[in-house]
C-alpha positions, 0 to 999 in steps of 0.5 A, a space after each residue: 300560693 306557697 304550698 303547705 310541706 308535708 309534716 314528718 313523723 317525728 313531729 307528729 311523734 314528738 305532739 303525740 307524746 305531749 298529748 299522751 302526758 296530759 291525757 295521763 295526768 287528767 286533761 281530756 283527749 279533747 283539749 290536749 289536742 286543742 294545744 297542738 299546732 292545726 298543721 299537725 293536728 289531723 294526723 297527731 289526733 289519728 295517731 294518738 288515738 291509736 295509740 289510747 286505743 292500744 295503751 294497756 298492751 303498750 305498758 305492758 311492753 315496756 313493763 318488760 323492756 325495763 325495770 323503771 319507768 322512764 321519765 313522762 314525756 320519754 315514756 310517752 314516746 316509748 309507750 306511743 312507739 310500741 302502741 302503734 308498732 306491736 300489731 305489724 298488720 294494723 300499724 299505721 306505718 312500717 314498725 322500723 319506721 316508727 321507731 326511727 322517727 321516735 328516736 329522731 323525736 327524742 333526739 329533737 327535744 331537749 328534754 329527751 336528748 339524753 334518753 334517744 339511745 335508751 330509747 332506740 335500744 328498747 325499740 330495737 330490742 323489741 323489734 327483735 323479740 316481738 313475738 316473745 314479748 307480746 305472747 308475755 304480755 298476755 301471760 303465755 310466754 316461751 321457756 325465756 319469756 314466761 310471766 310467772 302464774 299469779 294472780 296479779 299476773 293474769 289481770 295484768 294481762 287482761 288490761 294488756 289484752 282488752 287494753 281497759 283499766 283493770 276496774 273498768 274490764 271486772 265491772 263489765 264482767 259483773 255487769 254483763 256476763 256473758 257479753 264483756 268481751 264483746 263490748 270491750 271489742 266494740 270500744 277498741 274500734 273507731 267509730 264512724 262519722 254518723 250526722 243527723 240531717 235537721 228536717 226543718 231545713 231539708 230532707 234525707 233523700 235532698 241530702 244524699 242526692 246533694 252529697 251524691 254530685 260530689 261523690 260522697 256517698 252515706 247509708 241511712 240510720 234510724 229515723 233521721 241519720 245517716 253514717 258516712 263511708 268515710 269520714 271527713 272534716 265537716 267543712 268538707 261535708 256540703 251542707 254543714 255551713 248551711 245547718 242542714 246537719 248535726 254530727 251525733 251518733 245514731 244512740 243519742 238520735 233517739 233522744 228527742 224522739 223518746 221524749 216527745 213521741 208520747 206528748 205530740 199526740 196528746 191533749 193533756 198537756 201544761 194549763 197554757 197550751 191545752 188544745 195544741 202540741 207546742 210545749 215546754 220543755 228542759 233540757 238539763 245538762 243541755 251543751 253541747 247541745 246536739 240534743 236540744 236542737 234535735 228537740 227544737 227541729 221535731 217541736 210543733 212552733 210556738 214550743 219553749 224550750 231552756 237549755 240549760 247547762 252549768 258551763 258557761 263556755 259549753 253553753 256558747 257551743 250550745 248558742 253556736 250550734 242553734 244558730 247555725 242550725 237556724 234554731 232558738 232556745 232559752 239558754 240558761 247557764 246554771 246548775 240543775 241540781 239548784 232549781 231556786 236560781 233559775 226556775 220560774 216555777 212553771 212546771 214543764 210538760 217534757 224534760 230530758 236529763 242527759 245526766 253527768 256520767 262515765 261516758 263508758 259507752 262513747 269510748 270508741 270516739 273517745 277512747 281517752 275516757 277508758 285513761 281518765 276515769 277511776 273506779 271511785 268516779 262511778 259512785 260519785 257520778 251515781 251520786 249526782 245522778 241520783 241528787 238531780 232525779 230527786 230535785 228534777 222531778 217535782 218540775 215536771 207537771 203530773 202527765 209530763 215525762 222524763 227521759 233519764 239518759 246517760 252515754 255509759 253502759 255501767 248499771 248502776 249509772 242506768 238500770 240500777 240508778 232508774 228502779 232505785 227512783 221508781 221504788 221510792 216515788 209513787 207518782 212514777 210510770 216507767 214506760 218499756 223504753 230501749 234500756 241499756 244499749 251496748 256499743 255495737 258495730 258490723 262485726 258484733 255477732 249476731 245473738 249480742 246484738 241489742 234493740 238498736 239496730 245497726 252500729 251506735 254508741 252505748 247509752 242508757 234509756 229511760 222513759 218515765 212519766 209522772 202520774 195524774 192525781 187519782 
């Protein structure tokens, strides 16, 4: 059996950069690195991931390094080599290394042959003046390096320090005050592999003591997950074929939960199913379908729920998922906002709207987002929201109950979006529910933790449920 020989630097650079170009022009971090060769996929994603994470101070660097920006793809390489080099501590390998292998890159590609010594003298250039070039980058500076005391200026340095788009940094600074900082420091780290152990299969305690034989060791969350020490390719985790685990973070864990808590233990439920606990119930916006299974692994049996989602593609991930999981629903592929092309005009006891939004608070697993999204995204996505609230609602059968979830830390995609509804509906009970939840992870100081414990994702809760007749 031929072993496989390990892949250079300069490869993964090179993928790297291609990756950084689409991302730039609007392709999702996900299918950029779908285009990438599977040998090089791996370490490309951990790099490029990297490098998004430090994106802001690596276009600042090369603000100063020169006076026009190169050309996509050499600037991608440029802006990749100072992303992962400017922080010798946390640089994933020796910054001269680095810049080695992207002049090789450069040198490799036809495209970039004519700009490898370009890029090797601005490389070099910052290797030699590093610090001067990165305390500049946050407008302090030495007498030789000082970024004049402008206002442009100063903001550019808060991209440069919080490595966020400039919109995205003020809105969390009117959003949360006193807490910005701390979740902008959240989202600049990785997150870690949280998976949700389905209990119509097996148990948590079976499941650590199955892993613990390999000497793959884990630590509870919540009520149903588990995040592992290290994370890991999920064909390599035991029990992933089998369906005895989902991938999903400990904030979207609570999904499910919410919703049904007040409903299994209640009577008063659709005309079909009084006397027991098996309900219907819409999952709307459902692929790719991590909260529907949750759904279906807590529903009593003889529960109907339609998962439904506007993407066909999306909706063969939410097929695959189930069936690996051993679970089933109704998968409708349809859009929400049009009940008249789906809708049997039976009324449901239970519906989870996980609306389109932001996904500002998911960026510390997709730290593509922060690059993608523009500040005119919010009021348009708050738009969509508010239309599917509106047209959703009368679906529901009086006693029944919504849950209004979004993965964005952004008020008016939450907090704002949800007291908007309850002010002009009258037929609505907003239950205390967990709110807006910030990212959050071991190094969050104490005193800005929120009400979930433990290291999660940001997301938006709300639970609400439409009254009886009088």
């Amino acid at each position: 059996m031929t072993q496989a020989q390990p892949v250079a630097l300069w490869q993964q650079l090179q993928a790297v950069a291609h990756a950084l170009v689409l991302v730039k022009k609007g392709t999702s971090g996900t299918a950029a690195l779908d285009a990438v060769a599977p040998a090089l996929r791996p370490g490309v994603q951990a790099l490029l991931f990297h490098v998004l994470r430090q994106l802001g101070r690596a276009q600042a660097l090369r603000e100063q390094l020169v006076s026009r920006t190169p050309a996509p793809l050499a600037d991608a390489l440029l802006c990749s080599a100072l992303a992962l080099a400017w922080d010798e501590a946390a640089a994933p390998y020796d910054p001269h290394t680095l810049v080695n292998q992207t002049v090789e890159a450069a040198k490799k590609n036809r495209n970039t042959q004519g700009q490898a010594n370009f890029l090797n003298a601005c490389l070099r250039r910052f290797l030699r003046e590093r610090d001067a070039l990165v305390l500049a980058c946050d407008g302090v500076g030495t007498d030789t390096h000082r970024i004049a005391a402008k206002p442009q200026d100063s903001k550019r340095g808060l991209v440069a320090k919080w490595n966020h788009p400039l919109w995205w940094i003020e809105l969390l600074q009117r959003d949360y005050p006193e807490q910005w900082q701390s979740i902008l420091e959240a989202n600049n780290q990785a997150a870690p592999m949280a998976l949700r152990v389905n209990v119509t299969r097996t148990s948590r305690e079976a499941l650590l003591a199955q892993w613990e034989q390999v000497g793959l060791t884990a630590r509870p969350v919540g009520d149903y997950g588990l995040v592992l020490d290290k994370a890991r390719a999920v064909h390599d985790i035991p029990g992933f074929a089998d369906g005895l685990w989902s991938v999903q973070d400990p904030a979207a864990q609570c999904a499910a939960p919410l919703l049904l808590s007040g409903l299994l233990v209640t009577d008063a439920i659709s005309e079909g199913n009084k006397g027991h606990t098996a309900l219907r119930v819409l999952d709307a916006c459902a692929a790719p379908g991590g909260k529907t299974a949750h759904l279906l692994e807590l529903l009593e049996p003889g529960s109907q729920v339609i998962a439904l989602d506007i993407d066909a593609k999306r909706c063969e991930r939410i097929d695959q998922n189930l069936q690996r999981l051993g679970l089933k629903a109704e998968i409708v592929v349809a859009d929400a906002a049009q009940p008249k092309t789906w809708w049997d005009g039976q009324q449901f006891d239970a519906i989870l709207l996980d609306a389109p939004c932001s996904a500002s608070g998911i960026v510390r697993r997709h730290p593509d987002v922060r690059w993608l999204r523009r500040a005119s995204d919010i009021a348009q996505l708050a738009a969509i929201q508010k239309n599917l609230l509106k047209t959703l609602w009368p679906l529901l059968r009086p006693g029944g109950r919504m849950l209004y979830v979004t993965c964005s830390v952004f008020r008016q995609e939450g907090e704002l979006q949800v007291k908007t509804f309850v002010e002009h509906n009258t037929d609505v009970t907003l239950h205390p529910c967990l709110g807006h939840l910030k990212p959050q992870n071991s190094q969050t100081p104490a005193a800005l933790v929120d009400n979930l414990a433990g290291d999660h994702d940001g997301f938006y809760y709300a639970l609400l449920e439409k009254r009886l007749p009088a």
